[in-house]
KEZAMI-595610 format. One record per residue (C-alpha): y, z, x. Coordinates in steps of 0.05 Angstrom, whole numbers, plus 5000, padded with zeros to 4 digits. Last residue first. Layout:
! residues N
YZX;...
This chain:
! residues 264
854163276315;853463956296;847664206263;848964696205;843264996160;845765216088;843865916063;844765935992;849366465979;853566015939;847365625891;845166475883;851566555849;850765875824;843066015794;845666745762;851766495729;847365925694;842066445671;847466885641;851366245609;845166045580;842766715557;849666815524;849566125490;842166215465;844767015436;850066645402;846166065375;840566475345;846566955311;849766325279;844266115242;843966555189;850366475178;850765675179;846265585134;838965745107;834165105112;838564665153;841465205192;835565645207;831364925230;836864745278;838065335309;829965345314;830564755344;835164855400;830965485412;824465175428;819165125371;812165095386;812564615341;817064125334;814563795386;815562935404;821862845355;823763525355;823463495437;827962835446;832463055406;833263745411;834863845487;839264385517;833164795557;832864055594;840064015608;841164655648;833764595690;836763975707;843564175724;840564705765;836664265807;841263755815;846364335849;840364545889;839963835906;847163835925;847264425962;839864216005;842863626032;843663846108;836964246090;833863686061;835963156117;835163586182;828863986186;825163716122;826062986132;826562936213;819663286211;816262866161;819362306197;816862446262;820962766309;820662536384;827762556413;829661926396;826961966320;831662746317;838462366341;837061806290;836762266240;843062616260;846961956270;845361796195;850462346180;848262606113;853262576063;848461986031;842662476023;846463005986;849262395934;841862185920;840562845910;846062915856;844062275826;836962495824;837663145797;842462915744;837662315723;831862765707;835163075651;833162615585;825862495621;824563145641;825863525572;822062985533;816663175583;817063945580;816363865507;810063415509;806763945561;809764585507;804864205455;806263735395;803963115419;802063245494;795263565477;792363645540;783563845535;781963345597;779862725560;785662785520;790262765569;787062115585;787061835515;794962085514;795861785578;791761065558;795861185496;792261255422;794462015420;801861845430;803861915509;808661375523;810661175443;812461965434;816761895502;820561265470;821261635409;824562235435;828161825473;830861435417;832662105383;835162265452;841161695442;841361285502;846361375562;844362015601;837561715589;839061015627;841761365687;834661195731;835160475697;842360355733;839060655797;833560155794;836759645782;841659765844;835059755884;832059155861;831258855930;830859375987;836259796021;832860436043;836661076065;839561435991;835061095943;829161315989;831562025986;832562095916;825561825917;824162375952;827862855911;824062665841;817662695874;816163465874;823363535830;818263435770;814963955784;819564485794;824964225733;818564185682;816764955707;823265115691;825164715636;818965015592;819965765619;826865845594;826065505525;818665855519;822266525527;827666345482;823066145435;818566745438;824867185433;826666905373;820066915340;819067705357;825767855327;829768425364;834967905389;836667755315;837168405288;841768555348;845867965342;846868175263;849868865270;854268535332;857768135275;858067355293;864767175285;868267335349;862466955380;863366315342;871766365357;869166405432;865265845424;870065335382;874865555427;872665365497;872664665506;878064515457;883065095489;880364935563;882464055537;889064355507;890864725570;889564165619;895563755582;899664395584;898064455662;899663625668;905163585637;908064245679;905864055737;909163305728;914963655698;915964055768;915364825765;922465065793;923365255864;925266025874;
């Protein structure tokens, strides 16, 4: 039998220690959490509304704001125009910048004294301090990873099948939606999830623009700062398990997806 070579070998420990880093800090939290307390937890009508409005909040923000977020995606992908790498560089900026600063850039955009938060106003929207204001502070800090991931779907596109579809009479509504989204459609579902992923994640940006009604990121927060890290603990456990359950249950159905193939 051939021996492992040291490169493998350097490289499996070297592996090792970033699973042990990225993993042990949650496992060692769930090991500590008695099971006594994660059901008093769970059975908490506040908890579960947080959760709830967590889930629902990203969501609904990830649905509507994927409406224009893939066609631009799209755009990005096919047109060259001037600007354009500018553009993409600002589309990444909220990976990049704290979320406090987010949170105050987005509280600056639709404050009460805005032209939106005047015209939100006008309509009976509350943004400041309202499940609207937390779905956008959840938008604008995970936006970018649908559109980079679109973007990417759209550029392992063949051109030649587009081009194909215009010379035999599709319009560009048709071209769109029968070969480029569906040829691209693993990637943006991919986007999609990430989204939905890093929006339920946020506190930074969303204590800043709604503490109240309070999302579960915040209400770990809130137990911790005003109780510790027991009483805490529990709310983070049963968040962690819901994420990884909702998570699991968007790539399963991310796999069975079904994907249209045209060959060239």
């Amino acid at each position: 039998m051939k021996k492992p070579e040291t490169f493998n070998l350097l490289f499996i420990a070297l592996g090792g220690v970033i699973l042990l880093f990225l993993f042990a800090p949650l496992v060692g939290m769930i090991f500590k959490t008695p099971l006594n307390d994660l059901f008093s937890t769970a059975k908490e009508q506040e908890v579960q509304k947080s959760i709830i409005l967590t889930l629902l909040v990203s969501f609904c923000t990830t649905l509507i704001f994927a409406i224009a977020a893939i066609p631009l995606s799209y755009l990005l992908a096919r047109k060259k125009f001037t600007g354009k790498k500018l553009i993409m560089g600002l589309i990444s900026l909220p990976i990049v910048i704290p979320h406090s600063a987010a949170g105050i850039a987005i509280l600056g955009f639709i404050s009460r004294d805005t032209i939106i938060g005047k015209i939100g106003a006008s309509l009976g929207l509350n943004f400041v301090g309202s499940s609207f204001g937390i779905g956008l502070a959840m938008a604008f800090v995970s936006l970018p990873f649908l559109i980079n991931a679109a973007v990417d779907g759209f550029l392992s596109v063949p051109v030649r099948l587009e081009k194909a579809a215009f010379n035999l009479g599709a319009n560009s509504f048709k071209t769109f939606f029968s070969i480029s989204l569906p040829l691209a459609w693993r990637s943006i579902l991919s986007g999609l999830i990430l989204m939905f992923a890093r929006g339920m994640s946020e506190f930074g940006a969303v204590v800043i623009v709604a503490y109240h009604p309070m999302i579960t990121p915040v209400m770990i927060y809130e137990r911790f700062s005003a109780f510790g890290l027991k009483y805490a603990r529990p709310v983070a456990v049963i968040f962690i398990l819901i994420s990884l359950l909702v998570f699991i249950v968007f790539r399963v159905f991310s796999n069975k997806s079904k994907i249209i193939k045209i060959r060239p």
